[in-house]
N, C-alpha and C positions, 0 to 999 in steps of 0.2 A: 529514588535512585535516578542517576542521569548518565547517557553516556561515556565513556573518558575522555580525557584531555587529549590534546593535540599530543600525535608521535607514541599513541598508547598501543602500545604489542601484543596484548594477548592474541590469542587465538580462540577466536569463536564463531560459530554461523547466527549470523544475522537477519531477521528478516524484516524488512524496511514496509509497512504501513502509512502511507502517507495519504493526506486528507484536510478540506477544512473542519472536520469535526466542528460542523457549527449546529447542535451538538454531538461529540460522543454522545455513543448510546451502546446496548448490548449489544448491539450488533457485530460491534469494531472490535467488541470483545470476545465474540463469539469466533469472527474472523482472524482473529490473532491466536487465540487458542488451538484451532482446527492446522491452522499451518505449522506452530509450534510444534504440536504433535505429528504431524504427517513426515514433514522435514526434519525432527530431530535437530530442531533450530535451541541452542541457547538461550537467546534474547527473542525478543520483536519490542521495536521500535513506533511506539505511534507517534508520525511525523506529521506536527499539526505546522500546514503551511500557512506563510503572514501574509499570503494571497496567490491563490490558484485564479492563472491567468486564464483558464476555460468558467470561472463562473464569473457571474455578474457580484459585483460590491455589496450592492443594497441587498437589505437583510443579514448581513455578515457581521458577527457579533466582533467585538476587537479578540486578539490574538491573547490578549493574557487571558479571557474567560472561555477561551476553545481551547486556552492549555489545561486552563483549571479543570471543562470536563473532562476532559482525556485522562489530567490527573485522577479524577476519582471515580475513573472503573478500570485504570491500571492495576496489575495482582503483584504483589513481590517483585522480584529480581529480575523476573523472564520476561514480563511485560513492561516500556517502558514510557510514560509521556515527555517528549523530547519537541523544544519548540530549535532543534540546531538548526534547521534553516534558515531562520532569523539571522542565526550567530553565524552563522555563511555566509550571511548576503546572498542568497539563490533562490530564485524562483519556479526557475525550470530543473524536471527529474535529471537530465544529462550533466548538468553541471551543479547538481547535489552531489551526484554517484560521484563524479570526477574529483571533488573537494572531498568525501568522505574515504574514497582508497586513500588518498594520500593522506588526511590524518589516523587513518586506523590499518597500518598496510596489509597486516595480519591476520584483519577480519575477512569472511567470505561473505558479501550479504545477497538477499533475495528479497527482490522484490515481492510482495504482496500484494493484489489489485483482486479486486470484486471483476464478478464476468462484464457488468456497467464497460468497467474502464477498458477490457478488450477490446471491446467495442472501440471505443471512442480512440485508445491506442495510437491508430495512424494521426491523430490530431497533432498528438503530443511533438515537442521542438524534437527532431533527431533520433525518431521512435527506432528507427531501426537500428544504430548507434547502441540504444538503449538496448535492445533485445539481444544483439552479439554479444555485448559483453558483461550482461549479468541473469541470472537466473532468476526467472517469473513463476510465480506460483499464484495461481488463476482460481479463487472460491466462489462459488454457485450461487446467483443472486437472482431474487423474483420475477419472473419478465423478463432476464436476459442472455441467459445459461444457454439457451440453443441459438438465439442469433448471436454470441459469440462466437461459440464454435464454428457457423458459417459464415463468420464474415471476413474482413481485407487481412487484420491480423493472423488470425488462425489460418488463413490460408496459407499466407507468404511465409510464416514461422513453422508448418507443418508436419515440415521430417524433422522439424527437431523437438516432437514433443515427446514425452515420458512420462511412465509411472511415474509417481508420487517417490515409490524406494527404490527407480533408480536415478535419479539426479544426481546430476556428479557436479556438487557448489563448492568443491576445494579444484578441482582443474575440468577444462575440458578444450579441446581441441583449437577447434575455428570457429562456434557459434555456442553461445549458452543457453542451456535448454530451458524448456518450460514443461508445465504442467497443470491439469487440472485437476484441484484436491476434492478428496469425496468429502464432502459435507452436505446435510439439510440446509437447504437455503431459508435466514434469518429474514422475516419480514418487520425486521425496526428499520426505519428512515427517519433522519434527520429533516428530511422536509417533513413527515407529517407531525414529528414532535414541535416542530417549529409554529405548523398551523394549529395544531392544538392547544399552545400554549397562547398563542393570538385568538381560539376561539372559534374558527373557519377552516376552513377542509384544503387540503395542500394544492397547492397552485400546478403542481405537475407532478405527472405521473411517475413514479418509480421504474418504469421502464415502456417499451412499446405496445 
């Protein structure tokens, strides 16, 4: 199953997974489930990008075989492996979001990010752009779950964070909220399935 076409109306919550999944793993699955559930999401979208400008090249398999993993640990209807990025022409998350309201105007979507990417957040092109106007839903990952919480992001987004059951991803105000969902943090990494499959022990650390 793949997203809709251009100008497609339904009404559904979305929750947007992006990644180079080089490769999926249970993880991403685990991660999409956990928000599913939390958020009363419809869909989730794993958005395998054709190059995330924060990682290096080398070692990155090509885009059709990190759609293929994505493909085969996506479940049914609710989970979906989607390379639209490609088909956007977009690299950066701002101007994914900004291309994807306007072909699905309908839909409400939510970000999903590992606590990692908290972290790393202020990096991102336009992060704060990002954080007004769509809803973050933030899952617990090995190593990094407490220096999320205290660092640049979580500070500067802080009165706008929320339980889990009250997010409000059909309206809200002047800023979009976030939150962090309660899950056991999944220790699969793609770096180490990467070294393992080479033989050698992963070149960096999963977190601090």
């Amino acid at each position: 199953m793949r997203p809709g076409r251009f100008g497609d109306g339904r009404r559904r919550r979305v929750g947007l997974l992006g990644g180079s999944f080089n490769p999926a793993h249970q993880g991403h699955l685990h991660v999409a489930r956990r928000a599913a559930a939390a958020l009363r999401l419809d869909e989730v979208w794993l958005m395998v990008s054709p190059g995330n400008p924060l990682k290096p090249t080398r070692g990155m398999a090509p885009l059709a075989e990190r759609l293929a993993s994505a493909r085969a640990i996506a479940r049914g209807r609710r989970i979906i492996a989607t390379d639209i990025e490609r088909a956007l022409g977009t690299r950066y998350t701002a101007d994914t979001l900004r291309l994807l309201r306007r072909r699905f105007p309908r839909a409400r979507f939510v970000l999903v990010v590992g606590a990692d990417n908290l972290v790393q957040l202020p990096r991102w092109r336009r992060w704060r752009e990002i954080a007004r106007g769509t809803a973050l839903a933030v899952l617990p990952r090995p190593g990094w779950t407490r220096r999320a919480l205290a660092g640049r992001a979580a500070s500067v987004l802080r009165r706008h964070r929320r339980a889990p059951g009250a997010m409000r991803i059909e309206s809200f105000a002047c800023h979009a909220p976030w939150c962090l969902v309660p899950a056991r943090e999944h220790a699969a990494s793609a770096t180490a399935i990467r070294a393992a499959r080479a033989g050698g022990t992963p070149g960096q650390r999963r977190g601090p």
